[in-house]
C-alpha positions in Angstrom: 49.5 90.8 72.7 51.2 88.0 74.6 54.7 87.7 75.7 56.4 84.5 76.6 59.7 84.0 78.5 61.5 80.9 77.3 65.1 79.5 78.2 66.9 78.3 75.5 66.8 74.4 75.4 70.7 74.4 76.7 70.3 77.1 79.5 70.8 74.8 82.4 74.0 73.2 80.4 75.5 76.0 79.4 74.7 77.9 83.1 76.6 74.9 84.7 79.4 74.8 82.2 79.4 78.5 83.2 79.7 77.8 86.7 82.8 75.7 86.5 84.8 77.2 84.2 84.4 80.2 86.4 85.5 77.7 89.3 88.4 76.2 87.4 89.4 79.6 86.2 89.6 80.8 89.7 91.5 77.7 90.7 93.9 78.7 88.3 94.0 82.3 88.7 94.5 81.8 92.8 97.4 79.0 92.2 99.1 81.7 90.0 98.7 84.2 92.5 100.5 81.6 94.6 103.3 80.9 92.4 103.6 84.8 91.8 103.8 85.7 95.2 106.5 83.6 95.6 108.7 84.3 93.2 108.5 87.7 94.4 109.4 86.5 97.8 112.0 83.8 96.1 113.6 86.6 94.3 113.7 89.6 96.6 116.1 90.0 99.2 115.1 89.5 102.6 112.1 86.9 103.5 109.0 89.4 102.6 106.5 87.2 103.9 108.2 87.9 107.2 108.8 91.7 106.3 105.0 91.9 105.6 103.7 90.3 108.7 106.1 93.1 110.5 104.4 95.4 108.8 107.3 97.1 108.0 105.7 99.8 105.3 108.3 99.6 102.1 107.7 95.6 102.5 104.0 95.9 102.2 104.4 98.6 99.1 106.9 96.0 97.2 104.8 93.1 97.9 101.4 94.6 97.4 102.3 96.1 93.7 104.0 92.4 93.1 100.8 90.7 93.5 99.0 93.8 91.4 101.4 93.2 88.5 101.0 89.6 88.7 97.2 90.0 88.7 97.7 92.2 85.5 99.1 89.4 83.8 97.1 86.7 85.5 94.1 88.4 84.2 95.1 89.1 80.8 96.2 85.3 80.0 92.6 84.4 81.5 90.9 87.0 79.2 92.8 85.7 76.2 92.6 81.7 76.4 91.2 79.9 74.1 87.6 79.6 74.2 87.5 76.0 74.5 87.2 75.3 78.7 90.6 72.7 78.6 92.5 74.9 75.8 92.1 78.1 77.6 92.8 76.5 81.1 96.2 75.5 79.6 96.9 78.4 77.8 96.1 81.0 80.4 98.4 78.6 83.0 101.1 78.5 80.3 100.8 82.2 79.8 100.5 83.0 82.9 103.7 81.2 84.6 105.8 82.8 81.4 104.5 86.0 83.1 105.5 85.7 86.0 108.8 84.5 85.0 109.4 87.6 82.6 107.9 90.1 85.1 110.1 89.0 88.2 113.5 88.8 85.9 112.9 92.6 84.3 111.9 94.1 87.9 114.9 92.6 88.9 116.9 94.0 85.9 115.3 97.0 86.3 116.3 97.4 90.6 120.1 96.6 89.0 119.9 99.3 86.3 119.0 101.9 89.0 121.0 100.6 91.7 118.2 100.1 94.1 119.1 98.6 96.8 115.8 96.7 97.7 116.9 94.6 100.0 117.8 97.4 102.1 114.5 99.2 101.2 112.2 96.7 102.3 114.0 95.6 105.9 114.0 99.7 106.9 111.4 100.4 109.6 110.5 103.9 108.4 108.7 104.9 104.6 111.5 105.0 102.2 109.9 107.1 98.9 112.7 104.9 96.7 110.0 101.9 97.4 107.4 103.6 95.5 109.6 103.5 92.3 110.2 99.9 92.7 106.2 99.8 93.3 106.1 101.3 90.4 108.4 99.6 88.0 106.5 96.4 89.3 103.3 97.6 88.0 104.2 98.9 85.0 106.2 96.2 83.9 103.2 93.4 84.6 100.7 95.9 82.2 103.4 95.8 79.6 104.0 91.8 80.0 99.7 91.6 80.3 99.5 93.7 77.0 101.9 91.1 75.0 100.6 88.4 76.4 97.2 89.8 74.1 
């Protein structure tokens, strides 16, 4: 008994489609990161990109769940575009950038509820435990905008 391998006639199309959506996805995906960073930064008190190049440790927690969050919902718009390559480029852009939007004005409603004071937070020198909260509420805000964004 014989075996043969065979591609399908549209392998090397359908490999190089492959290839570029994955490209285009990640242009998309990396200029959202962008955009979400700095909103963060826009939004927070204090210059963070500054903060984090200081190293100071409640700037690096802030930031580094901001750019988590925003990958939650960066992903999720990806993973739930349309399957046609220009529709789902759009979509997950549109659905990304609404987001980010949402996410960076309920963490901000959320620091005003509970009276953080992040600004103050993220300029101190030494660990403040308050910043893991608003590391928190960063995170688990982006997986509830990434859920209803599917």
């Amino acid at each position: 008994m014989t075996t043969t391998l065979a591609l399908s006639s549209t392998f090397g199309h359908d490999l190089v489609r492959g290839i570029g959506a994955i490209l285009l996805y990640g242009v998309v995906g990396l200029l959202l990161m962008f955009i979400g960073f700095y909103a963060i930064d826009w939004t927070t008190p204090g210059k963070l990109s500054q903060l984090v190049h200081r190293g100071l440790p409640n700037a690096v927690i802030v930031t580094a769940s901001g750019l988590l969050s925003m990958a939650f919902i960066i992903v999720v718009a990806i993973a739930n575009s349309d399957s046609d390559l220009t529709g789902g480029l759009i979509t997950a852009l549109v659905y990304g950038l609404i987001g980010i939007v949402v996410q960076v004005i309920a963490v901000r409603l959320l620091e005003w509820a509970t009276r953080i004071n992040v600004g103050e937070t993220i300029e101190s020198e030494k660990f403040e435990p308050v910043s893991v909260v608003v590391a928190a509420a960063h995170i688990a805000l982006g997986l509830v905008i990434a859920v209803a964004i599917s």
